[in-house]
N, C-alpha and C positions, 0 to 999 in steps of 0.2 A: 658596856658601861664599866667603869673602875669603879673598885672597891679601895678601903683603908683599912682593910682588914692587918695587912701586912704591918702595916704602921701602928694601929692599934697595938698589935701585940707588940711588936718590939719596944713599941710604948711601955707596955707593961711587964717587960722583962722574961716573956714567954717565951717559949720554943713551939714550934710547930707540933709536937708530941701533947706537949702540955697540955692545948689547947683543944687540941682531938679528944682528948682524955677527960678535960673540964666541959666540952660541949658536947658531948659523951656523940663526936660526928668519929668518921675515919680516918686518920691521917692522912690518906691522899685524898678524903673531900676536902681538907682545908688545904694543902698544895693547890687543889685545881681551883680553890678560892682563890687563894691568892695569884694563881698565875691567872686570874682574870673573868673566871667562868663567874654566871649571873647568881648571885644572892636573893633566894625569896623561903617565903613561907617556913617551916621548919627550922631549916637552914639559917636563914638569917635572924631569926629569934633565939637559936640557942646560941650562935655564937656573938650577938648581941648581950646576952646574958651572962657569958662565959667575960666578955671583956668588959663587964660594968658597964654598957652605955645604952641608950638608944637608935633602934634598929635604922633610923633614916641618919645618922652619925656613918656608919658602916660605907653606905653607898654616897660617892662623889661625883655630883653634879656639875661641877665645874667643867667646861670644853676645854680643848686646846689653846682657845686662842687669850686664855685667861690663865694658863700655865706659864707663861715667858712673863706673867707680871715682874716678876724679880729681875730679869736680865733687863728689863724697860728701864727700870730702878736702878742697876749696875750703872747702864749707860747712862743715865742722866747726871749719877755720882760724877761721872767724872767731869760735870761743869765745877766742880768746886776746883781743879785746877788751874781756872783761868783766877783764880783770887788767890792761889794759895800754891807754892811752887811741888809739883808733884804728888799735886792732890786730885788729879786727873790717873792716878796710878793705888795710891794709899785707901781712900775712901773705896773707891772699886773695886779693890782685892779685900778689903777687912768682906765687904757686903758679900763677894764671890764665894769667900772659905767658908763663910757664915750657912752660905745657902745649900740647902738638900738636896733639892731635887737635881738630877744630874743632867739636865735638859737646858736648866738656866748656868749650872755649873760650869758649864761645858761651853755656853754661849759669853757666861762670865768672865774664862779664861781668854778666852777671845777679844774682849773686849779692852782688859788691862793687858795684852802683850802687844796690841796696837798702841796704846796709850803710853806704852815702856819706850818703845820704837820712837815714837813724837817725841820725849822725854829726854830721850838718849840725843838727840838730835837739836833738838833746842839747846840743850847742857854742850856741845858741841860747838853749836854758831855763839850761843854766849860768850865763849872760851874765845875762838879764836877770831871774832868780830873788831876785838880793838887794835889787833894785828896786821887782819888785810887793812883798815881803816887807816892805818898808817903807813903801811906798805905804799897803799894806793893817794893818800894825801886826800883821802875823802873827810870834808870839814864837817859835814852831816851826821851823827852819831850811828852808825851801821847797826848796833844791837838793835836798836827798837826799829828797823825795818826785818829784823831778822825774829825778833818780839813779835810784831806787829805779822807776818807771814803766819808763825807757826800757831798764835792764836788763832788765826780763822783756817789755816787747815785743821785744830780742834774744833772748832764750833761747827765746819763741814762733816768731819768724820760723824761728831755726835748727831747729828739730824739728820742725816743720810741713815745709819746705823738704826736711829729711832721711826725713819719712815719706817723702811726696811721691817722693823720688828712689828712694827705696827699692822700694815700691809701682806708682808708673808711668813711673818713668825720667825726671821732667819736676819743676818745680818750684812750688810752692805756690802762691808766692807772687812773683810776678815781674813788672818792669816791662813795658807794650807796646814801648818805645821804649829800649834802654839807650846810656846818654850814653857809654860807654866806645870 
């Protein structure tokens, strides 16, 4: 079971010393708190006490599969893209720096250097669309079939990605290497 212990304090602007000293525990019983071992009885009412709260605040109930909420939130940001140019990039990066935990951070990063990629590539076909289109003597306006492409390979990536997260916590469709 995880504790917030860690969090707690750095909340309250404590050092591991501090805190061994305030919950008159050992310093390396609050290290092997925080690096995970179980909080009860004693234990968890003085350093309950020590950090102003209540002792069921201390221990995190939450599972895994409720940890990747934020990365869910990441991806879904980036439908604001399809309204707004580059907003499949902007909104998902503000929410990624924003986020803590290094789980979603990590999945966050991921998320906007696929969406840079689409981005860069749309910005691309935009550009040189009215080129081949005259090149080629095509009377049909070639952007918005090049528009119209890279919209639903976003709308693929984002639901594919959101199965994905939903199903194994992990994402679809994701770089080896992300450049962020």
């Amino acid at each position: 079971m995880i504790n917030n212990v860690k969090t707690l304090r750095e909340a309250k602007n404590m050092t591991q010393m501090e805190l061994a000293q305030k919950s008159g525990l050992s310093l390396r019983t609050v290290q092997r708190i925080e690096a995970g071992s179980i909080l009860k009885g004693f234990t968890l009412k003085a350093i309950a006490e020590s950090l102003e709260t209540q002792p069921e605040n201390l221990i995190d109930t939450t599972d895994d599969n409720n940890k990747i909420d934020r990365a869910k939130l990441i991806n879904l940001s980036a439908l604001f893209g399809l309204v707004f140019p580059y907003g499949n990039v902007i909104l998902p990066l503000i929410l990624t720096y924003k986020t803590k935990d290094e789980k979603n951070k990590e999945l966050g990063k991921n998320i906007v250097s696929i969406h840079i990629i689409l981005s860069v590539i749309a910005s691309i076909l935009m550009i040189v669309s009215p080129f081949l289109q005259k090149a080629f003597s095509i009377r049909f306006p070639l952007f918005l079939v090049f528009l119209i492409a890279i919209i639903g390979i976003k709308l693929i990536v984002i639901l594919k990605n959101g199965i994905s997260l939903n199903e194994k916590n992990d994402l679809y469709f994701k770089l080896k290497t992300s450049f962020l």
